[in-house]
C-alpha positions in Angstrom: 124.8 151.1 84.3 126.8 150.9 87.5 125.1 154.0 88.9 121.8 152.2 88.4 123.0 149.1 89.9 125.0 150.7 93.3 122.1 153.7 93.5 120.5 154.0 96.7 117.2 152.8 95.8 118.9 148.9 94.9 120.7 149.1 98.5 117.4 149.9 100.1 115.5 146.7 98.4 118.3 144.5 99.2 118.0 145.7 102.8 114.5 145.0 102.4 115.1 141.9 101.3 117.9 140.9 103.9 115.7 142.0 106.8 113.0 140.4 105.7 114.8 137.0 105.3 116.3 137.4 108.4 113.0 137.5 109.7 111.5 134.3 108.2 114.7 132.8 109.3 114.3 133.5 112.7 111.2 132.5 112.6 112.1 129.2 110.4 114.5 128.4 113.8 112.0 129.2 115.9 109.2 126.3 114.2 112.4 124.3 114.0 113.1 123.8 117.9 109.2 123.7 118.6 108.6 121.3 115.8 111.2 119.2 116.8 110.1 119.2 120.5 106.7 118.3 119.0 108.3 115.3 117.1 109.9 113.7 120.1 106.9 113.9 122.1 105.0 112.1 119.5 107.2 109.3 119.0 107.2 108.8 122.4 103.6 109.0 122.3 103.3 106.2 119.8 106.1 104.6 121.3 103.9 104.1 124.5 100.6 103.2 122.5 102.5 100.7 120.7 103.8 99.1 123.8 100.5 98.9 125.3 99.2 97.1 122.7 102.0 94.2 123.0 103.0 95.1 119.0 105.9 93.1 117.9 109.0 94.7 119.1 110.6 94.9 115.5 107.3 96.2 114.2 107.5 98.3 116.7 110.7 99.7 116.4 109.8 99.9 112.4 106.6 102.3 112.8 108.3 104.5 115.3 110.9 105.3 112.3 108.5 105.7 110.0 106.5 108.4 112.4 109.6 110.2 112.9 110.6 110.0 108.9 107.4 111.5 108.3 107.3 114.0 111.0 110.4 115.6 109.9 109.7 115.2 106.0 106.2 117.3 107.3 108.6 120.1 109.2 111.3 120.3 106.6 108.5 121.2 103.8 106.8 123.7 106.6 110.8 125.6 106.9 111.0 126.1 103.0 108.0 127.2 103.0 108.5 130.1 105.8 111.9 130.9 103.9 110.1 131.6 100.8 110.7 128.9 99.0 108.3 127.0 96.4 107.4 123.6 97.9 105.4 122.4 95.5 108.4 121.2 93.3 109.6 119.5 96.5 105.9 117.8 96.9 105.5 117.1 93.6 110.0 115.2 93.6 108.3 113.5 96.9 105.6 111.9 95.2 106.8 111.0 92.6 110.1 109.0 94.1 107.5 107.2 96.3 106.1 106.3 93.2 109.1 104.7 91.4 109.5 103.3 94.8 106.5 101.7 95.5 105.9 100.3 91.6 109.8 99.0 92.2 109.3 97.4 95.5 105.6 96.7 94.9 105.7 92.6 95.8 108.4 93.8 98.8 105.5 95.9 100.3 102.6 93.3 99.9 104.8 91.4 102.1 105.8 94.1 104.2 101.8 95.1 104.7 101.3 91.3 105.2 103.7 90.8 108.3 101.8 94.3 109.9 99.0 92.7 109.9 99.9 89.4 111.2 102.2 91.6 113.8 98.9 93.4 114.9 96.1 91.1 114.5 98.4 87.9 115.5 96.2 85.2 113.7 99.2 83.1 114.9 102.3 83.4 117.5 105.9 81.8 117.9 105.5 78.4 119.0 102.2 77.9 116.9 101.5 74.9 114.8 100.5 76.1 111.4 99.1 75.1 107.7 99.7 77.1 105.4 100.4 78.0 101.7 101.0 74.0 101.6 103.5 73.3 104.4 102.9 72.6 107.8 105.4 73.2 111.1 105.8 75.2 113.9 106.4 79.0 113.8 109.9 79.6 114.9 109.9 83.6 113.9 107.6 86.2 112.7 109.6 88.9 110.8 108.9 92.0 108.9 108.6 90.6 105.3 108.3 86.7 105.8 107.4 83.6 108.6 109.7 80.5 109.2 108.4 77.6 110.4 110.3 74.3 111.2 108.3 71.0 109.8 108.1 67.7 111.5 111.2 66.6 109.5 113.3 69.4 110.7 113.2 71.5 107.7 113.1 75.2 107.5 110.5 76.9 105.8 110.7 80.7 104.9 107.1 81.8 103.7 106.5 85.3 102.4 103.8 87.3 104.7 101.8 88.7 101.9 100.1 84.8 100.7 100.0 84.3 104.3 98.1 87.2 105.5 95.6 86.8 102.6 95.5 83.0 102.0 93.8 80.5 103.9 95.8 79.5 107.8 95.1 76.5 109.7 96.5 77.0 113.4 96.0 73.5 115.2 97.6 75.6 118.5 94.9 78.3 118.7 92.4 76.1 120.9 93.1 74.8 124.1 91.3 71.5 123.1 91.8 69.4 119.8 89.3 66.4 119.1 91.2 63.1 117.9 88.9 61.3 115.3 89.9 58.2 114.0 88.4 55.5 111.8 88.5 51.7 112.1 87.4 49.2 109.7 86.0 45.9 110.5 84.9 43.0 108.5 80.8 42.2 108.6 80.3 40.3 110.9 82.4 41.4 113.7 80.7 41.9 117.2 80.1 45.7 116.8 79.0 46.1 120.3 82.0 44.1 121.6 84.0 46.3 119.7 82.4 49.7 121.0 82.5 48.6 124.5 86.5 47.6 124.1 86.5 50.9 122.6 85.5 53.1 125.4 87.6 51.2 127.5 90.4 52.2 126.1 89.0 56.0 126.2 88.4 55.8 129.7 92.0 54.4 130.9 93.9 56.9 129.1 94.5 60.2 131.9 94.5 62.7 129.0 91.2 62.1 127.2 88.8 64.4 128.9 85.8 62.3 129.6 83.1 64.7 129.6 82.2 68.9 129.3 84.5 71.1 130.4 83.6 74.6 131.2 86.2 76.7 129.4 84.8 75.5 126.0 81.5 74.5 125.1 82.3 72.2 122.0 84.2 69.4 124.4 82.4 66.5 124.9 82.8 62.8 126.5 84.3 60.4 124.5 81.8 59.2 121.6 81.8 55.5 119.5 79.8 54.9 116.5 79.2 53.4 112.7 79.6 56.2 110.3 79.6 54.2 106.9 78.6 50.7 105.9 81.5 50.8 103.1 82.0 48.0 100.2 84.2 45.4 101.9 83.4 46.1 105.8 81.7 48.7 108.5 83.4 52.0 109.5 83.6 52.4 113.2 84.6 56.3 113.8 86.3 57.3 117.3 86.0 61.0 118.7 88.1 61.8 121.5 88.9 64.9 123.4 91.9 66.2 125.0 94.5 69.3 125.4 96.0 70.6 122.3 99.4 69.7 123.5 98.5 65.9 124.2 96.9 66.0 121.0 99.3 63.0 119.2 100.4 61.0 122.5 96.4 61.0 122.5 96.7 59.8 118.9 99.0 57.1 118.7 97.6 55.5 122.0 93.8 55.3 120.7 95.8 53.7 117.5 98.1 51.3 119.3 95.8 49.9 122.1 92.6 49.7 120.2 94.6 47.7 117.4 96.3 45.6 120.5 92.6 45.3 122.3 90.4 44.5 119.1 93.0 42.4 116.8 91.1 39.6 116.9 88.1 41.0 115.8 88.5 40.6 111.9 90.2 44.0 111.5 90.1 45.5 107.8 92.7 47.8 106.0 91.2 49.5 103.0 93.5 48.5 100.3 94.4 50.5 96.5 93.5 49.1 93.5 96.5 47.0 91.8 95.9 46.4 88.1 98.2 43.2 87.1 98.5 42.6 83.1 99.4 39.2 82.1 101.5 39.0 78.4 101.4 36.3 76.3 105.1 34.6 75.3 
């Protein structure tokens, strides 16, 4: 037994073997260094494309990991395979842990996908003034899995980027002009065309209403006065005013303030709710 196991026939297959390993592992180094030349120059590669196109500096840093995890997940499975190992177990332990992963983690990476594509497509920016998924505020940070706004009353607002990349987004800052419309009631019987004159008087003193076109957006107009309903108990006098987005509620309580201060004497009327009062009998 010992003769067959030391005769000269087993030393020459294990020098066989051992020179033929040796080979693949020189060769296995050799695709090591290049790949890994080859994996630095992408990143940098992407690194560059990605700051061209002004991504999101944490996105950015995020993808650029990814690349590289994948690059060397790609050249670790080409080394086995040059040292003669079987890679389709390591394939198949791969796929199947991103699997478990991605069915674990699945609501994690709708919000994860979500903030990519806000990140890339930027329906919105820092500093925006948003309505979304029922609250409204200003966007204070985009991050990788959710949005915070601020509201109006100071509150912070954490929403997760998966609704908000697939739900319906109002942004109020993406135009540089914002139309303030307004509705006034008025008893029947008031001077209408007193009250539309008064009106665009006040539209006219103000320095941020834009009073007529303005080139860099075809939708602005001059300021416009008119009846848009003859309701139950009065007439409905409707107001549209233009003016920058950033003036857009100095614009608003002025129009509100002076016309009430200019046209208070003109039988001004307040739609009122419905009050049910029930009398019982002693």
């Amino acid at each position: 037994m010992l003769e067959k196991i030391f005769s000269p026939e087993t030393y020459s297959m294990l020098g066989q073997w051992a020179l033929g390993f040796c080979k693949s592992l020189v060769v296995a180094i050799i695709v090591y260094l290049i790949g890994k030349y080859i994996i630095k120059w992408i990143t940098k590669l992407v690194s560059k494309m990605l700051k061209k196109s002004k991504v999101d500096p944490s996105l950015s840093s995020f993808l650029k990991s990814i690349v590289s995890v994948v690059c060397w997940l790609c050249l670790l499975i080409i080394i086995i395979s040059i040292l003669g190992i079987e890679t389709s177990s390591f394939i198949a332990l791969f796929a199947s842990a991103g699997v478990a992963v991605g069915l674990a983690l699945s609501g994690t990476l709708q919000n994860f996908a979500g903030g990519v594509m806000i990140l890339l497509f930027k329906p919105f920016k820092v500093g925006d003034y948003i309505e979304a998924q029922g609250f409204q505020g200003t966007v204070k940070e985009i991050q990788i899995f959710n949005t915070i706004i601020r509201t109006n009353d100071a509150q912070t607002i954490i929403i997760p980027n998966g609704g908000l990349s697939t739900g319906s987004l109002k942004n109020y800052s993406s135009e540089k002009y914002r139309r303030v419309d307004l509705d006034f009631h008025f008893a029947y019987g008031a001077d209408l065309e007193a009250v539309k004159k008064a009106i665009n008087k006040v539209q006219a003193a103000s320095p941020l209403i834009i009073q007529g076109p303005v080139d860099d957006s075809p939708v602005v107009a001059e300021p416009w006065v008119g009846i848009t309903e003859l309701a139950e108990k009065g007439v409905v006098v409707n107001t549209r005013t233009w003016c920058k987005g950033e003036d857009y509620w100095t614009v608003y309580f002025y129009m509100n303030e002076t016309v009430y201060q200019q046209l208070k004497d003109l039988a001004f009327m307040f739609p009122c709710k419905k009050i049910d009062v029930n009398m019982l009998n002693k």
